[in-house]
C-alpha positions in Angstrom: 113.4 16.8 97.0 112.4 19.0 99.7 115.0 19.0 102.6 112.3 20.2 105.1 108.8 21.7 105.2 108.5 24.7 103.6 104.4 25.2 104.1 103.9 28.8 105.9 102.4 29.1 109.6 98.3 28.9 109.1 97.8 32.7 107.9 94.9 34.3 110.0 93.2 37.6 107.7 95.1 40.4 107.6 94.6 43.2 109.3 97.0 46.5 108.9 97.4 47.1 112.6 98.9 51.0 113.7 102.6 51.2 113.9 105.3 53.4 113.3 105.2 55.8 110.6 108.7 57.0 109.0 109.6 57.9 105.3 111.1 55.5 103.4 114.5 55.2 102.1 114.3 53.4 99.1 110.8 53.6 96.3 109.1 50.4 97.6 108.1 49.6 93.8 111.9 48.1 93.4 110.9 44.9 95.4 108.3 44.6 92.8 111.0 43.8 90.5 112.4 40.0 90.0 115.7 41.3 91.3 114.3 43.8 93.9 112.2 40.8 95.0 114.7 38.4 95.3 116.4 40.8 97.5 113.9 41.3 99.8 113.2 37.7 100.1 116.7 37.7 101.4 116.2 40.2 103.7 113.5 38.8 104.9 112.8 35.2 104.4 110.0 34.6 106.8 108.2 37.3 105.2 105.4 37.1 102.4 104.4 40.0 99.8 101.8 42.1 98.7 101.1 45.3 96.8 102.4 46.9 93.9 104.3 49.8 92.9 104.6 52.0 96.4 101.8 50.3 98.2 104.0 46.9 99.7 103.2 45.0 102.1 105.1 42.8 104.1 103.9 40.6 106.6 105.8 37.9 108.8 103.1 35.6 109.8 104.7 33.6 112.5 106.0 36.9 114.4 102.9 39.1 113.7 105.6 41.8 112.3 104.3 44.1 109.6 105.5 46.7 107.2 103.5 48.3 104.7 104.3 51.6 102.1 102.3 54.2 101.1 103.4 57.5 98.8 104.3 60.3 101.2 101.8 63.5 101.7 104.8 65.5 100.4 106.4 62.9 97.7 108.6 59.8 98.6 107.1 57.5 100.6 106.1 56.3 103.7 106.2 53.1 105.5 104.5 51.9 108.8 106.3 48.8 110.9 105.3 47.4 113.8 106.2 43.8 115.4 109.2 42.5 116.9 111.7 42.3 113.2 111.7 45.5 111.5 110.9 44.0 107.9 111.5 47.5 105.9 114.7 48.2 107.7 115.9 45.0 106.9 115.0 45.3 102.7 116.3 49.0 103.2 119.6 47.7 104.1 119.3 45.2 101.2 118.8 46.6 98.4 121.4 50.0 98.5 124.0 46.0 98.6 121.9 45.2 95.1 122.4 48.6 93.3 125.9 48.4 94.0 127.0 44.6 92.7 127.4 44.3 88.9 124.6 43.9 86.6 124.6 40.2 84.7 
C-alpha cells in the first residue's frame, strides 16, 4: 500500500545548465552500482539518475539542482553542480560511510 504519493514533480527537458566545476572525490561509476546506487538515493532522495560509468547525472527536479560528471582533462573526474542542494557533495559524503560498513 502506498503511504503517500510517490509520482515525481512534472519533469520539463533537461537541459545541463553552467555551474560549478570542481574535481570529484569519489569515481562517479560507484553510484552505478546496486549498492553505490542505493547510497546515493540516500543521499539524495529527491534526486533522479542518469549516465553511466563517469558520466552521472543527477538532477533534482523540484529544486532545479543539478550535478553531472565527466572524466577529468588530467585523469579523475570532474563534476559541475549548480542549484540550491549540492547533490555530489551530498553522495560524496555518502559513500566514503558505504566503503567503510561491512560487506554482507
Amino acid at each position: 500500500m502506498i503511504a503517500r504519493p510517490h509520482d515525481r514533480p512534472p519533469r520539463p527537458p533537461l537541459a545541463l545548465l553552467p555551474g560549478e566545476e570542481r574535481p570529484s572525490l569519489i569515481d562517479p561509476a560507484v553510484i552505478g552500482t546496486w549498492t553505490g546506487g542505493w547510497v546515493a538515493q540516500l543521499a539524495a532522495p529527491a534526486a533522479e539518475r542518469m549516465g553511466s560509468g563517469p558520466e552521472q547525472i543527477l538532477w533534482d527536479v523540484s529544486t532545479g539542482s543539478q550535478a553531472r560528471t565527466a572524466p577529468g582533462p588530467g585523469g579523475g573526474w570532474t563534476v559541475v553542480q549548480r542549484g540550491p542542494v549540492r547533490l555530489w557533495d551530498r553522495v560524496e559524503t555518502a559513500i566514503p560511510w558505504l566503503r567503510a560498513a561491512p560487506m554482507p
